[in-house]
Backbone as JSON Lines, residues from 0, in Angstrom:
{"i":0,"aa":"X","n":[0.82,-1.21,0.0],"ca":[0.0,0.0,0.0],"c":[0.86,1.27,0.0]}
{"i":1,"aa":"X","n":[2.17,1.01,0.44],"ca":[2.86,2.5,0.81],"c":[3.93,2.72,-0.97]}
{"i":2,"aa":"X","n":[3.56,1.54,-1.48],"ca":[4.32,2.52,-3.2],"c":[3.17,2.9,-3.71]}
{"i":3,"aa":"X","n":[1.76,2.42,-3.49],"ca":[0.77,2.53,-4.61],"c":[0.43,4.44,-4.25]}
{"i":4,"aa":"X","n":[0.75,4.31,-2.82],"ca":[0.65,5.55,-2.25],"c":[1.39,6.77,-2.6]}
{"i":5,"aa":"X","n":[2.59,6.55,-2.83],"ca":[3.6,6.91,-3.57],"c":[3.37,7.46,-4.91]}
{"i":6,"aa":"X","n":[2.64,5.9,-5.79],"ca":[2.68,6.79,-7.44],"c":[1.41,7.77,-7.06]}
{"i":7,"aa":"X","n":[0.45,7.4,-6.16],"ca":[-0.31,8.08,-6.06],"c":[-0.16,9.34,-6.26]}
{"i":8,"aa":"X","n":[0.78,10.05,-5.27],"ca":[1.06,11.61,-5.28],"c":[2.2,12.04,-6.37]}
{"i":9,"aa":"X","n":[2.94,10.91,-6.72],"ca":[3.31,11.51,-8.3],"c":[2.41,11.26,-9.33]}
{"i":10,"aa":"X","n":[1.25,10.8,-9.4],"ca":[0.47,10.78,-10.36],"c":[-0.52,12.2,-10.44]}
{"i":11,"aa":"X","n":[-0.55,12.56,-8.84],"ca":[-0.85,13.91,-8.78],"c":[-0.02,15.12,-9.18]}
{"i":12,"aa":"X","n":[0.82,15.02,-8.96],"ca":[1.94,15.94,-8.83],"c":[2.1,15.88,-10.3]}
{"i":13,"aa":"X","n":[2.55,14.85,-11.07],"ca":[3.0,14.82,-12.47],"c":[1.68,15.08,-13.13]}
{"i":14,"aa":"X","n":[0.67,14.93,-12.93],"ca":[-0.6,15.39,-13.76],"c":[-1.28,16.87,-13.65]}
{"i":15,"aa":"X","n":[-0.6,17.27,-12.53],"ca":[-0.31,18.9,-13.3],"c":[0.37,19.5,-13.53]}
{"i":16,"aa":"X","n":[1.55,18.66,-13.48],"ca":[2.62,19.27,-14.44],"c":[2.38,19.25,-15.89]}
{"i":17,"aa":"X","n":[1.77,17.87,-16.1],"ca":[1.45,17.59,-17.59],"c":[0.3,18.69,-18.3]}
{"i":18,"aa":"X","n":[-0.65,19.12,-17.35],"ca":[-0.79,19.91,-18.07],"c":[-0.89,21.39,-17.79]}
{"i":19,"aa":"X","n":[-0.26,22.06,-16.86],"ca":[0.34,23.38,-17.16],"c":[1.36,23.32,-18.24]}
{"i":20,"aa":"X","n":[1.84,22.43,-18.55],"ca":[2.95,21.94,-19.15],"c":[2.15,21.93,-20.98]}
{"i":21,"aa":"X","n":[1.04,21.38,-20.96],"ca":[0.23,21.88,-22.38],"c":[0.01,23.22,-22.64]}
{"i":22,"aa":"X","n":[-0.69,23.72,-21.54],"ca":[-0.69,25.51,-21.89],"c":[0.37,26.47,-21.54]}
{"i":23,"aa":"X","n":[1.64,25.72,-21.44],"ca":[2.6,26.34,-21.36],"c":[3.56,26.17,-23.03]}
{"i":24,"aa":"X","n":[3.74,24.81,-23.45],"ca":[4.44,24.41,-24.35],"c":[3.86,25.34,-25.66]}
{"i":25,"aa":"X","n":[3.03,25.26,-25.95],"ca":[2.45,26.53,-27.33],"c":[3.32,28.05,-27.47]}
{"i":26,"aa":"X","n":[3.41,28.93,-25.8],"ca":[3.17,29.9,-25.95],"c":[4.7,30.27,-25.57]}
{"i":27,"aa":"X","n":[5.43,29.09,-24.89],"ca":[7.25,29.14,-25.24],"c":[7.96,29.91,-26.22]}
{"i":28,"aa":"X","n":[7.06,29.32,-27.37],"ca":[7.9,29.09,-28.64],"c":[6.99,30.55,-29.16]}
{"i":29,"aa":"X","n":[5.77,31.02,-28.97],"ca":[5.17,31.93,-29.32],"c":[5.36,33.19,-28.53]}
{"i":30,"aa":"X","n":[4.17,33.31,-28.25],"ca":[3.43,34.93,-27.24],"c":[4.89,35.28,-26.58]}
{"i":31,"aa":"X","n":[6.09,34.09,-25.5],"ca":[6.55,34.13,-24.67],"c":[7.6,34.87,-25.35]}
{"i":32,"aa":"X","n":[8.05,34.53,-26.7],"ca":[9.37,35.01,-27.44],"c":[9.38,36.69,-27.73]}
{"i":33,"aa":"X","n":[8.0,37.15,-27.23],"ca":[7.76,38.57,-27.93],"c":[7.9,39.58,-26.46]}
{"i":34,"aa":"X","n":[8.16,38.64,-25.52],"ca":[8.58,39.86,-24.31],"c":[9.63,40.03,-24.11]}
{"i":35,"aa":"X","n":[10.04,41.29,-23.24],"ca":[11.11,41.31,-23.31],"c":[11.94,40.67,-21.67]}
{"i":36,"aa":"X","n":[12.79,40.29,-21.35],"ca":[13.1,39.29,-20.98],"c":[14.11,39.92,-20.03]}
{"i":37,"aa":"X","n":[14.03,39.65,-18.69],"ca":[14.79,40.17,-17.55],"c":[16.57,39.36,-18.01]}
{"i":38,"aa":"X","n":[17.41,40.19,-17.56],"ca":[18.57,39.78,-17.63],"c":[18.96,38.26,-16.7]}
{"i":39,"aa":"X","n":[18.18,38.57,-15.63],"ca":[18.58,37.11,-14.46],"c":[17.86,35.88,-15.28]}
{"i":40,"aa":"X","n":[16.69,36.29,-15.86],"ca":[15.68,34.94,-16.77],"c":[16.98,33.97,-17.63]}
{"i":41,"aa":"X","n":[16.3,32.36,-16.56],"ca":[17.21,31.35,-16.91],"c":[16.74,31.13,-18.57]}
{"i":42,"aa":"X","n":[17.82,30.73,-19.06],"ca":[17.47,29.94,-20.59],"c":[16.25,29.21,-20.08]}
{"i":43,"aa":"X","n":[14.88,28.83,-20.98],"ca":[14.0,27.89,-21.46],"c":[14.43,26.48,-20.83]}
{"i":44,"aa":"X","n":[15.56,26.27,-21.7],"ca":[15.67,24.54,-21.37],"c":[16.06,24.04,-19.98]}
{"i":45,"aa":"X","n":[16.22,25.45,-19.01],"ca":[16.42,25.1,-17.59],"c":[15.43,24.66,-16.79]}
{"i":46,"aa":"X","n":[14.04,25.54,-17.31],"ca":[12.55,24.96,-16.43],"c":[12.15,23.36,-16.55]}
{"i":47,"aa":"X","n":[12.3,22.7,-17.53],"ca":[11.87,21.86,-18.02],"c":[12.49,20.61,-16.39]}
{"i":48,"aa":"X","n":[13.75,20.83,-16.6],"ca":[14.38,19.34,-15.81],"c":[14.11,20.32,-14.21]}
{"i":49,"aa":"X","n":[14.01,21.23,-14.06],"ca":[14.15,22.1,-12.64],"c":[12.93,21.74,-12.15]}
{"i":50,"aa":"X","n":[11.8,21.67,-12.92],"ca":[10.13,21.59,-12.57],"c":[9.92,20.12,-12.48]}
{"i":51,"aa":"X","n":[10.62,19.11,-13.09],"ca":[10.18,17.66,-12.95],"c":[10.76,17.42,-11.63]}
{"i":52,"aa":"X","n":[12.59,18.07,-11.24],"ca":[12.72,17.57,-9.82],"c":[11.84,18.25,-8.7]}
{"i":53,"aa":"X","n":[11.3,18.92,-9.07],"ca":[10.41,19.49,-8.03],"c":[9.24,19.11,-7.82]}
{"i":54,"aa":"X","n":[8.75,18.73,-8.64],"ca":[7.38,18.28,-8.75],"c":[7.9,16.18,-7.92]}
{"i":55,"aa":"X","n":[8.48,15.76,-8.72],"ca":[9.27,15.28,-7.5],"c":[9.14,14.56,-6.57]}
{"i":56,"aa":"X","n":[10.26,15.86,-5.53],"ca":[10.51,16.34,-4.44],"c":[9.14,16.69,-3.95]}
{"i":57,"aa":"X","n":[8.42,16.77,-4.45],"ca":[6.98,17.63,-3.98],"c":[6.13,16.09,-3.26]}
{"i":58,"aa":"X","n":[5.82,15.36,-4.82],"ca":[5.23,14.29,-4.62],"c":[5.88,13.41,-3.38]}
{"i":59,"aa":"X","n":[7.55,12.98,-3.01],"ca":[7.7,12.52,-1.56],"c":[6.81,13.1,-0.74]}
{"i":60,"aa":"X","n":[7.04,14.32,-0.81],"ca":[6.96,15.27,0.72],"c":[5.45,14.88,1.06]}
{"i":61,"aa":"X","n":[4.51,14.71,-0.02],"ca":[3.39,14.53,0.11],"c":[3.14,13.4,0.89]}
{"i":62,"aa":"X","n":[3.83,12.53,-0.06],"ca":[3.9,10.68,0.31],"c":[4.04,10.55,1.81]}
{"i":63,"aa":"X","n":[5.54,11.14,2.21],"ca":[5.81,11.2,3.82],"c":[4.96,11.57,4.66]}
{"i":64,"aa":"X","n":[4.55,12.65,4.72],"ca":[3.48,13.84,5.46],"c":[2.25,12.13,5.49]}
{"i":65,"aa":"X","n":[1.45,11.76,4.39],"ca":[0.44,10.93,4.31],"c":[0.33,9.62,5.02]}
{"i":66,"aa":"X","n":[2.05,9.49,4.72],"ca":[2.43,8.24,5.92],"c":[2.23,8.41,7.08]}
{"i":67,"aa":"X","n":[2.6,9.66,7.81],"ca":[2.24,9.63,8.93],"c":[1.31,9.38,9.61]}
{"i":68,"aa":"X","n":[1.11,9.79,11.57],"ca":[-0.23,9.1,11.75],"c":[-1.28,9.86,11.53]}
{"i":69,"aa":"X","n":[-2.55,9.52,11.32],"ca":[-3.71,10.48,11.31],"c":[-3.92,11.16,12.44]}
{"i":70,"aa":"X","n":[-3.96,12.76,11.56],"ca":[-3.98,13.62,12.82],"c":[-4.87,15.06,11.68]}
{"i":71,"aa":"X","n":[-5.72,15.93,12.53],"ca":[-5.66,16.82,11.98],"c":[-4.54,18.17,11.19]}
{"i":72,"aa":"X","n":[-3.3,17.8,12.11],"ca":[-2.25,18.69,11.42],"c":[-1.98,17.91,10.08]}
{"i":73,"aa":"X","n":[-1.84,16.94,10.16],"ca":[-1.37,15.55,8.8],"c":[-2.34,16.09,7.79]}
{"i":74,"aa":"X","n":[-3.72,15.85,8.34],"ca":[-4.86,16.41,6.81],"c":[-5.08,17.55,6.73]}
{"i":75,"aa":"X","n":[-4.42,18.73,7.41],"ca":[-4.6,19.98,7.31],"c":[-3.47,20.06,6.07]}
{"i":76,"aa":"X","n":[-2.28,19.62,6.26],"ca":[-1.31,20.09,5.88],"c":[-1.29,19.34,4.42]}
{"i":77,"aa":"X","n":[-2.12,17.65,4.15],"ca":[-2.37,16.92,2.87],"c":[-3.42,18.39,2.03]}
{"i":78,"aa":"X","n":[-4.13,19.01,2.78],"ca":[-5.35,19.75,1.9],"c":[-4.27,21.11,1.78]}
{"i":79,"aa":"X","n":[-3.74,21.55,2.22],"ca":[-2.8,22.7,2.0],"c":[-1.77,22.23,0.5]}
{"i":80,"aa":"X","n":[-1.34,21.13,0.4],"ca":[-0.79,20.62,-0.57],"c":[-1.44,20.58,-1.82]}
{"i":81,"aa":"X","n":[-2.81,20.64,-1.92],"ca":[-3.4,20.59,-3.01],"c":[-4.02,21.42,-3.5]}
{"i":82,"aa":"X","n":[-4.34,22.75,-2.2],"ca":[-4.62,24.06,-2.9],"c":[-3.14,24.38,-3.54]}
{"i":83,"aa":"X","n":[-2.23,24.86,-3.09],"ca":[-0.68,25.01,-3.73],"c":[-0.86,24.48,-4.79]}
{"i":84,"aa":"X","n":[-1.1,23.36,-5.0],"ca":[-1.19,22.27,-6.38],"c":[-1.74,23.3,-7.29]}
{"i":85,"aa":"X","n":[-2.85,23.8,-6.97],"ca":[-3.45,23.9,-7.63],"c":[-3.38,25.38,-8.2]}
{"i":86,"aa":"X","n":[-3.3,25.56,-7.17],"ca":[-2.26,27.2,-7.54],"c":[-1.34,27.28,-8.27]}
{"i":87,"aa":"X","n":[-0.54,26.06,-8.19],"ca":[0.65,26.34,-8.9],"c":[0.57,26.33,-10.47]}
{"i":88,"aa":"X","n":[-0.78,25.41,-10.66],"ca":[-1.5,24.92,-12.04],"c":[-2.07,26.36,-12.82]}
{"i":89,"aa":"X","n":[-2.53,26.87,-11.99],"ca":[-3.12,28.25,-12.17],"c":[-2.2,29.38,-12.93]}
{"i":90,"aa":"X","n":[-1.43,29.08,-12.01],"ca":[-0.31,30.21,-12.57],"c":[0.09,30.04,-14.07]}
{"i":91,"aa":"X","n":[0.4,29.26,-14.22],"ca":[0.33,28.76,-15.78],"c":[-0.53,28.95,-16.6]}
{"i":92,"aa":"X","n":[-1.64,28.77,-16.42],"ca":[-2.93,29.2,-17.1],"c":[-3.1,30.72,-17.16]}
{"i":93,"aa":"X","n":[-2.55,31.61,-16.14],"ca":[-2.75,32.83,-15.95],"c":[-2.06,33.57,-17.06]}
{"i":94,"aa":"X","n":[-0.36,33.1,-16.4],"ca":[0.5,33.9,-17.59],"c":[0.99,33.39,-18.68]}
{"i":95,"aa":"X","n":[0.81,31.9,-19.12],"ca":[1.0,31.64,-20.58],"c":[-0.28,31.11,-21.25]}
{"i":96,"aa":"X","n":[-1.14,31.06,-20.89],"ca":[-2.52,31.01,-21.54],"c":[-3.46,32.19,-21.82]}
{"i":97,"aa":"X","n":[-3.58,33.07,-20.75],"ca":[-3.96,34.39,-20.67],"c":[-3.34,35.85,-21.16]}
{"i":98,"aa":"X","n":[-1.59,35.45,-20.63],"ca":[-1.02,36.26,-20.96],"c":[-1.19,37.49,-19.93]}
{"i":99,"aa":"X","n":[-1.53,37.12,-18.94],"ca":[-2.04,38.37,-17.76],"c":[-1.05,38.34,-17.13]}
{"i":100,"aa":"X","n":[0.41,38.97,-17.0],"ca":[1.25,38.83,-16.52],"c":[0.88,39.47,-14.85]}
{"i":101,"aa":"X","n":[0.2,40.74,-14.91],"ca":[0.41,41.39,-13.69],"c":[-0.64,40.18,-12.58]}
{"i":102,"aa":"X","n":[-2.02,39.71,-13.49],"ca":[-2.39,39.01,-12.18],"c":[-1.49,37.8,-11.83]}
{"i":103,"aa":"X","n":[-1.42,37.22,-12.68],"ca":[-0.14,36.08,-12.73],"c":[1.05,36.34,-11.72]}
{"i":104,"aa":"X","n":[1.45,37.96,-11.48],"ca":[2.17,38.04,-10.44],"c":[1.42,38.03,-9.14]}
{"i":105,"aa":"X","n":[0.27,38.38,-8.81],"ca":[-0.61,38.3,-7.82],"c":[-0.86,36.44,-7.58]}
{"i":106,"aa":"X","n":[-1.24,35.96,-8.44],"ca":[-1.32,34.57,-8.01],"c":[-0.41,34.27,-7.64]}
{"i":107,"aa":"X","n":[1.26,34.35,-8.47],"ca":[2.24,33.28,-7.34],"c":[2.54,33.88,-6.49]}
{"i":108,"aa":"X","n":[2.1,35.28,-5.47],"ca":[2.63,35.45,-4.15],"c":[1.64,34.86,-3.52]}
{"i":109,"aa":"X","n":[0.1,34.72,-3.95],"ca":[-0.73,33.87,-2.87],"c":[0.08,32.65,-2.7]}
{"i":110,"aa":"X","n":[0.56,31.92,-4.28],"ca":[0.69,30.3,-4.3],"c":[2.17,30.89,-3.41]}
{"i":111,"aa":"X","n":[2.79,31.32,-3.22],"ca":[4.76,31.41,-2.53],"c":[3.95,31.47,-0.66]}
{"i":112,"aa":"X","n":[2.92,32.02,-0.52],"ca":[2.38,31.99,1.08],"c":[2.21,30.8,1.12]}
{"i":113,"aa":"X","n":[0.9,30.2,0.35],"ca":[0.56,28.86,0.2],"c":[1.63,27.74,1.04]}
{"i":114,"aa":"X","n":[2.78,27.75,-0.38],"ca":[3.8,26.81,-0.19],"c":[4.4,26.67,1.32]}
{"i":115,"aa":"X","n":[4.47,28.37,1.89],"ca":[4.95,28.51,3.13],"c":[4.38,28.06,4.3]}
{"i":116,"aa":"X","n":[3.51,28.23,4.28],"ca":[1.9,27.37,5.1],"c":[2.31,25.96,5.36]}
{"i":117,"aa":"X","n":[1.96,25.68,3.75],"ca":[2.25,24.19,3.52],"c":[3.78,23.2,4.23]}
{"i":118,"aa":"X","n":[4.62,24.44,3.84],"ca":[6.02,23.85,4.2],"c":[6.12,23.5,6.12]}
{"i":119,"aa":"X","n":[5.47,24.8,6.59],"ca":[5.65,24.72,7.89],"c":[4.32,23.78,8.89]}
{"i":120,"aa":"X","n":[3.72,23.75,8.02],"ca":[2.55,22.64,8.48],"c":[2.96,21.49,8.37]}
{"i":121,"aa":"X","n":[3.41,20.65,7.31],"ca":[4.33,19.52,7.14],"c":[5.99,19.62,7.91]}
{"i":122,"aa":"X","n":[6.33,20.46,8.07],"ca":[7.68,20.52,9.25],"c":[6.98,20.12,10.79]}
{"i":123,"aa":"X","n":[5.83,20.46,10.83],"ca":[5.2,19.95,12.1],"c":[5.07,18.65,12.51]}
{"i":124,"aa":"X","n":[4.26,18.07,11.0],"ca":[3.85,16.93,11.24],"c":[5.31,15.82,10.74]}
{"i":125,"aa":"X","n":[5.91,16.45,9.8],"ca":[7.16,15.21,9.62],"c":[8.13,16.57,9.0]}
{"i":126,"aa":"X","n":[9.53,16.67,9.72],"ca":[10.53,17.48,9.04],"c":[11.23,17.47,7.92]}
{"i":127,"aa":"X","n":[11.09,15.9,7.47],"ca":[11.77,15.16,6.58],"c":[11.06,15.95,5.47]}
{"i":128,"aa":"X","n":[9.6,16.05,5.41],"ca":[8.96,16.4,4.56],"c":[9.07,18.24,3.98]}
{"i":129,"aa":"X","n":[9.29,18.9,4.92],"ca":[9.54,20.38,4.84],"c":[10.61,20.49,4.27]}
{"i":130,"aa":"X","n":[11.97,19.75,4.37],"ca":[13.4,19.42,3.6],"c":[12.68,19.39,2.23]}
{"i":131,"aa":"X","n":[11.86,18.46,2.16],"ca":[11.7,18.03,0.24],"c":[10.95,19.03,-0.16]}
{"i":132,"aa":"X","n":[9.99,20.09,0.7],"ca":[9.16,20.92,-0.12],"c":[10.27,22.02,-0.13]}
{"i":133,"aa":"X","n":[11.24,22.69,0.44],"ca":[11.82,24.0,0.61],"c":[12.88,24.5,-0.87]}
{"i":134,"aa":"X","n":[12.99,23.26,-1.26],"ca":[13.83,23.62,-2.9],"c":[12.62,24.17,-3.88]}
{"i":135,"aa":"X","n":[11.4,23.59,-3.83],"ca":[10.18,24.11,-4.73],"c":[10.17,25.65,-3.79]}
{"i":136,"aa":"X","n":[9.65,25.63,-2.71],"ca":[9.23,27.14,-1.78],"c":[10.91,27.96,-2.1]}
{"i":137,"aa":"X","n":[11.85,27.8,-2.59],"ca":[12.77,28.74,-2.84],"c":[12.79,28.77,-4.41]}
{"i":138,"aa":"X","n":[12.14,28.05,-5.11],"ca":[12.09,28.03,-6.88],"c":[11.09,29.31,-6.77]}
{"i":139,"aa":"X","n":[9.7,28.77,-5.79],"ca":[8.73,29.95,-6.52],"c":[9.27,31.66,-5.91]}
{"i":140,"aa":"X","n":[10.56,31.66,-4.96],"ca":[10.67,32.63,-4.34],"c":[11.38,33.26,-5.96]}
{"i":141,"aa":"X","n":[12.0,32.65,-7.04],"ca":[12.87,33.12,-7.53],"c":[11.96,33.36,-8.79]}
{"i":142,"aa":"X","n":[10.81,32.76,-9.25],"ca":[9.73,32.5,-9.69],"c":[9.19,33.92,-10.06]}
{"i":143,"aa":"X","n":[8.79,34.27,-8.67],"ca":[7.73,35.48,-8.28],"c":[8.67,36.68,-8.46]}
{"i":144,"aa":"X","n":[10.22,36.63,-8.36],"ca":[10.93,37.61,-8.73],"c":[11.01,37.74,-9.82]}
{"i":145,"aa":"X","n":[11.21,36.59,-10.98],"ca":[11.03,36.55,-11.95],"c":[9.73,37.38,-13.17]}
{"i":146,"aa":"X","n":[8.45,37.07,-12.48],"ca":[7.12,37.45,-12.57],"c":[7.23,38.59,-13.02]}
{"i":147,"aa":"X","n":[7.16,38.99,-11.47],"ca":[7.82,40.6,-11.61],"c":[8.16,41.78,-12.37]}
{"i":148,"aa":"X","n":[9.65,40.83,-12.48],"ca":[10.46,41.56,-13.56],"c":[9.84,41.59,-15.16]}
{"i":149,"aa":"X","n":[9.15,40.46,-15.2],"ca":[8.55,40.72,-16.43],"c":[7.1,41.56,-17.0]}
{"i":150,"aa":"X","n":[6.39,41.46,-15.72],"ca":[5.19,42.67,-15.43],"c":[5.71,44.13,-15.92]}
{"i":151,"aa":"X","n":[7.13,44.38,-15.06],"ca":[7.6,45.84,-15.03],"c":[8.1,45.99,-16.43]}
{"i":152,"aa":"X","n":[9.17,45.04,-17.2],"ca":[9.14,45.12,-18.63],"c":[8.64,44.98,-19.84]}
{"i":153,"aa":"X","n":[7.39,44.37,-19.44],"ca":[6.36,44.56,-20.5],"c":[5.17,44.91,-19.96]}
């Protein structure tokens, strides 16, 4: 029960990657090429392998946290994981589907609290687990700077 549990939350985790990852892949190569582009903005081909280890790292943290015993901090902190999720899905939809950069910066500081919530709610219930979320909660910190910078230049 504890691998099925496992693909479980990478089946979550990787199934919205897969598809922010659809309404993201179109507008790469399009809409995205026509802004203009902060000096710190990593090359393209860096998100790709940076977002699978995270997503991940994400899916353990989930796995661990779930293992634990049942407790309200445990399912507070499983349902905190899936608004984030879902936030994080959002964001994608916002600024490469929509193209709404400025709300798009408003969503990932909710989703960067989110994560923080999330991180320190799961440090409660298992620490092991706050270790595997804090490389994603320092991606979206660099993320939302990122955002940003591109709101203010285009």
């Amino acid at each position: 029960m504890r691998w099925i549990a496992l693909l479980f939350w990478f089946g979550i985790c990787f199934a919205a990657a897969g598809v922010g990852a659809r309404w993201t892949a179109g507008e790469v190569t399009g809409w995205y090429t026509t802004l203009k582009r902060p000096v710190f903005a990593p090359p393209n081909g860096v998100f790709g392998p940076v977002w699978t280890l995270l997503y991940a790292s994400m899916a353990v943290a989930a796995w661990v946290v779930w293992q634990s015993a049942d407790s309200p901090l445990r399912n507070w902190g499983l349902a905190l994981f899936l608004l984030q999720l879902g936030l994080n899905l959002a964001w994608s939809l916002i600024f490469f589907r929509l193209h709404a950069i400025g709300a798009a910066l408003a969503e990932v500081i909710l989703l960067w609290a989110v994560i923080g919530v999330t991180t320190v709610v799961f440090s409660r219930v298992t620490p092991s687990a706050a270790y595997l979320m804090a490389p994603y909660w320092a991606w979206v910190t660099f993320a939302t700077l990122l955002n940003a910078a591109f709101w203010r230049l285009n």
